[in-house]
Structure formats: structure tokens, C-alpha cells
N, C-alpha and C positions, 0 to 999 in steps of 0.2 A: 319442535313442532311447527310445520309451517304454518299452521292456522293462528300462531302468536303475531310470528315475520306478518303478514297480512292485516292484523290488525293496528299494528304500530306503525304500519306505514298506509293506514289508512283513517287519520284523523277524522276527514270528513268526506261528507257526499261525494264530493267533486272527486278526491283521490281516492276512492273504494273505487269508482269509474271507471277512472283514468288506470289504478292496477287490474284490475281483472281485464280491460281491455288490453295493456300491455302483454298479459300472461296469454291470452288470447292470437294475438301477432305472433309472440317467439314462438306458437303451435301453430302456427302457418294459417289464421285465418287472415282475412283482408279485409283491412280498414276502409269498407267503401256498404253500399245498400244494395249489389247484388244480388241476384235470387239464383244463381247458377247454383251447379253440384260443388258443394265444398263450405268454409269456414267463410263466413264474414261477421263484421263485428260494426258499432259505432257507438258514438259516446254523444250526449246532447245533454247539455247542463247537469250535472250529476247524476245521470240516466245512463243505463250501459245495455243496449241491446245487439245481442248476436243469435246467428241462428246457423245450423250446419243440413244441409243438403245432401243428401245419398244420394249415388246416380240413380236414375229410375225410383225414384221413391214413394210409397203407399200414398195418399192422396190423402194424408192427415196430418196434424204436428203435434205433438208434445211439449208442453211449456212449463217450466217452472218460474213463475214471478215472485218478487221480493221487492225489499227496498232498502236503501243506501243511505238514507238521513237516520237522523238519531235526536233525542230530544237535548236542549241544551241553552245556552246563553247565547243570540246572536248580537254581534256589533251592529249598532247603528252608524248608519251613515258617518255621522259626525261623531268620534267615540273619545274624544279627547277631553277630558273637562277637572277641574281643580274644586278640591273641598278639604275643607280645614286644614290646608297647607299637603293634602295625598293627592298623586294625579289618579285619577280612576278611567274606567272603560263604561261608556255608554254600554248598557246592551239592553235587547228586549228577550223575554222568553220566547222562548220559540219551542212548541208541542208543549207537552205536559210532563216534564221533568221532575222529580223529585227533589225538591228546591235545596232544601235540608243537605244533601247530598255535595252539593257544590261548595259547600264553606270548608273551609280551613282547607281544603285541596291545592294544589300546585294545576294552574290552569295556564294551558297553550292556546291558542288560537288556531284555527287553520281552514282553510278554505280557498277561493281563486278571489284572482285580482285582475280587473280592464283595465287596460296602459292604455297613456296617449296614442298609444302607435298602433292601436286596438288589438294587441297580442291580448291574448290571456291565459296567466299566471298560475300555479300552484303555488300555495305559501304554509309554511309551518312555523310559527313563530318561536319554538321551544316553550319552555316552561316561565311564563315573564308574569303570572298576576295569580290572585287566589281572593274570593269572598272571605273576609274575618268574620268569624261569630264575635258579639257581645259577651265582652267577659262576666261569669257565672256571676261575681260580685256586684254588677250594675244589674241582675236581670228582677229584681224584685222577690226573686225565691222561686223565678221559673224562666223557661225559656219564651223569648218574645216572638209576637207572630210574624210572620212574615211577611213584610213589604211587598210586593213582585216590581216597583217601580226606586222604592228607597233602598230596601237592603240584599239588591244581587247586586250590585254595582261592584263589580272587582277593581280590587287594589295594584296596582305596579307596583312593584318590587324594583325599582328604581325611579329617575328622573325622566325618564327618556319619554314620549309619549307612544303609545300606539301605534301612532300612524306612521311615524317614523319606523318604526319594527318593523311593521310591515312591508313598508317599502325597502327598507335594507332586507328581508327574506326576499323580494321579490327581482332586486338585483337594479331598484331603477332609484329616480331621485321619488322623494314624497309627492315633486308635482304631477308627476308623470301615470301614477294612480286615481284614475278617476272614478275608481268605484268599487266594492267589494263585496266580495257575501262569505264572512267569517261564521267559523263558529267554535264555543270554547269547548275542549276537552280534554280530558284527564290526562293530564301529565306524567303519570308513572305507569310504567311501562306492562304490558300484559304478563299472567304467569299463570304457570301452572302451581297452586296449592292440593296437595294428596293428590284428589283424584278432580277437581275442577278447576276451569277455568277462571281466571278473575282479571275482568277487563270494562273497559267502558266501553260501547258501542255493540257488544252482541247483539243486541236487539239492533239492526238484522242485520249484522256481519257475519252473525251465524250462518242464515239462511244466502247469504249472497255467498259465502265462501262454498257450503257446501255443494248449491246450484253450478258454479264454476266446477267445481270438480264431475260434478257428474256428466257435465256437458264434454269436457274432454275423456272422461272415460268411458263415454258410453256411444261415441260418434261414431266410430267407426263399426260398429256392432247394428246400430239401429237403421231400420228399413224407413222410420219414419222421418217427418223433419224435425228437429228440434228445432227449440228456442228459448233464450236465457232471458228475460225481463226485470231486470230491477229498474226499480223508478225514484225517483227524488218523491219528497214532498208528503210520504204519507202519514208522518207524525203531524200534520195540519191538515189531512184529508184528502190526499190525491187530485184536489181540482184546480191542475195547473198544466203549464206545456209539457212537462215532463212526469208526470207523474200518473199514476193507475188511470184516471180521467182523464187523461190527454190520448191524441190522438194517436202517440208515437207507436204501440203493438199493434192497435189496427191497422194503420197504414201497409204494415211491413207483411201482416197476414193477408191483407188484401193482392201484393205482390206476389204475394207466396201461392196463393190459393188459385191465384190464375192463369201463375207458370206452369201448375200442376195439373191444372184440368179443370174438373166443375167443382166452383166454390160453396155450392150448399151442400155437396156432399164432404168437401173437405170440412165445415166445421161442424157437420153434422157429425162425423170419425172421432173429434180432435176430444183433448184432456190438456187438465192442467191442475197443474198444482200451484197452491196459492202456500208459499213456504214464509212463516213469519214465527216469532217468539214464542214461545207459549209459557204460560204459571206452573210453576212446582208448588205443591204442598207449602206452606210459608210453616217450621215445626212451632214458633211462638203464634202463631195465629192460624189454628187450625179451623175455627172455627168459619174464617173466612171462602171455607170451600166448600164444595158440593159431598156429603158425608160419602157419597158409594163411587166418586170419580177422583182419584188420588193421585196423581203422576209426581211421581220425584226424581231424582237426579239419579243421572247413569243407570235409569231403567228402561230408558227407549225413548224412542221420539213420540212425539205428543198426535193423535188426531184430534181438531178443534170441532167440537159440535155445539151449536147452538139453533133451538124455534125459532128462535125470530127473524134470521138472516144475518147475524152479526157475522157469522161465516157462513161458507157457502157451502159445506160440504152438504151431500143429501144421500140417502142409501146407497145407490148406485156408485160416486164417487169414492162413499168410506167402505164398500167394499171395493173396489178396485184398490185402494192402496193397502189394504189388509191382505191382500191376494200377495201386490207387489213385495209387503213387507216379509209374509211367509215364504216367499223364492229366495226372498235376501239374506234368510235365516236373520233377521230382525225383529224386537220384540216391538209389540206393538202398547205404547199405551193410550188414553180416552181423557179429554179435558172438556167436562159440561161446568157452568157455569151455579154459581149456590144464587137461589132464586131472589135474593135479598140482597146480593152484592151484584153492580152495577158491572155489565160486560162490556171489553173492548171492543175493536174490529179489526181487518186485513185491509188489504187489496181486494182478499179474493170476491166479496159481492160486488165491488167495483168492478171490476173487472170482468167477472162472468154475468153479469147487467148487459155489461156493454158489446160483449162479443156474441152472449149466447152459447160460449161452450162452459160443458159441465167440470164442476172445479171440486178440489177437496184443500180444506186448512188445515196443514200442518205446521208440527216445529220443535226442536229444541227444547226442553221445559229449562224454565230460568228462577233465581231467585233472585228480585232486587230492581224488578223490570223498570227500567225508566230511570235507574240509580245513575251518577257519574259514571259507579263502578260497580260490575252486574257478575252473577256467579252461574254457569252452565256445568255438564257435567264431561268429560275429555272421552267417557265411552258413547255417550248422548249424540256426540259430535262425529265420533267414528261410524256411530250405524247410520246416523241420517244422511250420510253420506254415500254409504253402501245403498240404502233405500233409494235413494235421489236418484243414485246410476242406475239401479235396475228399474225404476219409470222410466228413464229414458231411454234404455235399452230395451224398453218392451218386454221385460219379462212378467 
């Protein structure tokens, strides 16, 4: 299954980016911010936007946004430090992880590295450190709470420090690294169990893998413009250069909109979908969802609906992708939120805030959202794929 390959070779932000832009080139787009007829692509601190052009194209675009971070342990600056004779790793939480999760795990690191010579690096450290749980006999008859500053601190599994690791991943000396942005993640490797996926990072490698797909399979077919948006950053809230709140998709639609003709009609046309994770039914805690809104695995991709704006979908949007999902002979399923359990968000209000076009949240239904290691369904994954293409395909 390629969508394993894709996730194993995308530990983090930075290299989800850096592949899908990669896979984007060897299909002949161009690595540059053109608005001509054809493929182009760019990459901007773990942000990867492309967008494809029809000659003579409708005077609208289609956009799928996602995003490429994942919740997890980052390295500090300084992550080298000694206690009671173990060297450990500095790090701080970064997003809202499911802390529990991280213990007794085999944890890699990976991320980009600034060299002296101001190149900058991809690095995968392997499998070199792991949080230890308290063992059962010291815990007083129960398990202890948890620290977020004392007990995520991972262990090395040797002498060597960090820093050093990383700079041998990165191929230079340790001085020659002046700066980094790691992040840890699950060390063993994705797979298929029966009929799902079990991996760490779905939340949103789903949605970024299957937006890549749709975009190459629906470009040459579509009269409109497309455009592929994933953004860094929005496990901490999109308000960064690269991320939902940044300027990066406006810019590039601004470009767009003026190659094409008049730009209040162009986003006046335009649609998008705001593709991010969504809840499956949890079977030991039923209780925690909405009794008449059920989505479970390998029954269809999820539409997000929420009053408050937590997503942006609105009638008009969730019937357009009900349209698109019945062309795609895709089953459609509904995630509302149970009024007494506390609801997430996307992009998508970000995003369709800042642009003004209408957006619908979809995604994936997952068990284990925010886990090291997250479980989706391998048919969930095949139709939202199918679904994807025919949005951008216009059907």
C-alpha cells in the first residue's frame, strides 16, 4: 500500500512537505510560484502548496487544505541533560497529544536542521530513546499523574547524546548545527491490521496523502484551477507564517485570481474543502458521542458538522460534497458533536474567515486521535480518495 511507503517516510512536517512536493516534480510540476497553464509546486517551512492550471480555465479554484504537523514531544533547543546517571532529551509538548501514549514506545526524532553554511537539512534519527513508565510496584496501587515538564523527558538508549545523533543524521559536525525543530515519533513502522491502518501521524497524513492523490488524478480532467494547501502548525492553531493563518494561500490566490480575470468573481465561484481527521464511534465509550451521529471505520469518510463554527461546513457546502460523494458512488457518513463533550477544530474556519470562500469539513474517521499510534479504516482511505478526485474534477 502506498499510503504506508508515505507515511514512513514522513516522520514529520518538514518531510510530509518535502515528499508530496517531491512526488509533485517527478509528475512534472515546477518547483517555482508561477501562475502559468500547468503544475507548480513550493515548499515553505513544512507547508507544501501546489496548484495546477488548465489552459483557458473557468475563473475559479478548487482547494483542498490539510495539514502536515501532528501532535508530539518537541526538542528543545538545548535537549541534552543528565539525571541520575540517564542522559535524556529535553523536550516540550507540542499540540495536545495523548501523553500516556508516548511511554514505553521506541521514539525517533525527526525534523530539519540550520547548518553553518545556512543549508537546511532533513533528519531522521532512527529509533534512539523511549519515555519509561513507573513501574506498577512503586505506583502506590495506581498509575501516577502526569508531569508534562518531569515525566515526558525520554530516555537514550545509549551514551551518545542527541545532539550528536543528530548531527551525524544530518552528515555535518555537532558545531556546524545551529538550530533545529525536531519532533518525536513512533518508531515502528505503519501497517496494515485486517482491515485498518495503524500508524502514528494519520491525523492529517490521511488527509494530505489523499489531497496529493486527487490532485494528480483529477488535473488533467478539470476546467478549474486547482490547489493543494497543507499547512504546518495547526495542532497549535494555525497563527504562524506557514500555517492556515498565514498569508501563504492568500498570496498565491491573489496571483491566481488576476491571471484569470476579475477576482471577485473568481472567489465568488471558488470551493474548498477543509480535509482533516474526524472521531469514529470509540466501542468502550459510546457514550461519548452524539446518540443519532455514528460514523465508524471503513464506512465512509466523515462530513464534520458543527453550530458554532468549530467547522465551517454550512448547507450549501455539505450539500455540494454529498452531490460530489454520490457521482463517486461514495458512502457518505455525518460527525455532530454530543453536546456535553468538548469539540475540536480545522483549518476550515480559518481559512474560509480569511478568504471568504465557502468550505465543507471533512475526513477520515479515526480511532485513537492524537495517540503516538492512531487506527483508520484501508476502505475509509480508498473512497476519500475517490471523493477528493471527483471535487476536483468537478464532478
Amino acid at each position: 500500500m502506498q499510503f504506508l511507503s508515505f507515511l514512513n517516510a514522513s516522520p514529520s512536517a518538514f518531510h510530509a512537505a518535502a515528499n508530496v512536493a517531491s512526488e509533485l516534480v517527478d509528475a512534472g510540476f515546477a518547483p517555482d510560484s508561477d501562475v502559468t497553464p500547468g503544475g507548480h509546486v513550493m515548499v515553505c517551512g513544512g507547508a507544501v502548496l501546489a496548484w495546477w492550471v488548465p489552459e483557458n480555465p473557468n475563473p475559479r479554484v478548487r482547494i483542498i487544505g490539510s495539514h502536515t504537523d501532528s501532535p508530539g514531544l518537541m526538542v528543545k533547543p538545548d535537549p541534552d541533560f543528565l539525571r541520575e546517571g540517564f542522559r535524556q532529551v529535553a523536550v516540550e509538548v507540542y499540540g495536545g497529544p495523548i501523553l500516556s501514549s508516548w511511554f514505553d514506545r521506541d521514539i525517533r526524532f525527526a525534523g530539519r536542521v540550520i547548518c553553518a553554511d545556512r543549508s537546511e537539512r532533513l533528519v531522521d534519527t532512527g529509533a534512539v530513546a523511549r519515555v519509561p513508565n513507573l513501574a506498577i510496584h512503586l505506583c502506590n496501587g495506581g498509575a501516577p499523574e502526569i508531569d508534562r515538564q518531569v515525566h515526558t523527558q525520554p530516555v537514550l538508549g545509549g551514551d551518545t547524546p542527541l545532539s550528536a545523533i543528530v548531527a551525524r543524521a544530518a552528515g555535518v559536525d555537532a558545531a556546524d548545527v545551529l538550530a533545529h525543530e525536531l519532533i518525536s515519533t513512533d518508531a515502528q513502522p505503519a501497517a496494515v491490521v485486517g482491515e485498518s491502518i495503524m500508524a502514528g501521524r494519520l491525523d492529517n497524513l490521511t488527509s494530505v496523502w489523499a489531497s496529493l492523490r486527487a490532485l494528480l488524478g483529477a488535473r488533467h480532467e478539470a476546467r478549474d484551477i486547482l490547489v493543494l494547501a497543507s499547512f504546518n502548525h495547526e495542532e497549535v492553531g494555525s497563527a504562524s507564517a506557514t500555517g492556515a493563518g498565514g498569508p501563504l494561500l492568500e498570496r498565491v490566490l491573489a496571483r491566481l485570481a488576476t491571471a484569470v480575470g476579475d477576482p471577485v468573481e473568481f472567489y465568488a465561484n471558488s470551493i474548498a474543502v477543509s480535509a482533516d481527521a474526524a472521531h469514529s464511534v470509540h466501542p468502550n465509550f459510546p457514550g461519548k458521542h452524539d446518540p443519532t451521529h455514528r460514523p465508524l471505520l471503513n464506512r465512509g469518510p466523515v462530513l464534520k458538522i458543527n453550530a458554532n463554527q468549530r467547522y465551517a461546513s454550512d448547507a450549501v457546502t455539505e450539500a455540494e460534497w454529498v452531490r460530489v460523494c454520490r457521482a463517486a458512488n461514495v458512502p457518505v457518513q455525518t460527525f455532530v458533536g454530543h453536546n456535553d463533550v468538548p469539540c475540536g477544530s480545522t483549518i476550515g474556519p480559518i481559512s474560509s474567515t480569511r478568504l471568504g470562500i465557502p468550505t465543507v469539513d471533512v475526513g477520515v474517521p479515526l480511532l485513537s486521535m492524537h495517540s503516538a499510534r492512531e487506527q483508520a479504516g484501508v476502505r475509509d482511505m480508498e473512497w476519500f480518495v475517490e471523493a477528493l478526485t471527483a471535487f476536483m474534477a468537478g464532478h
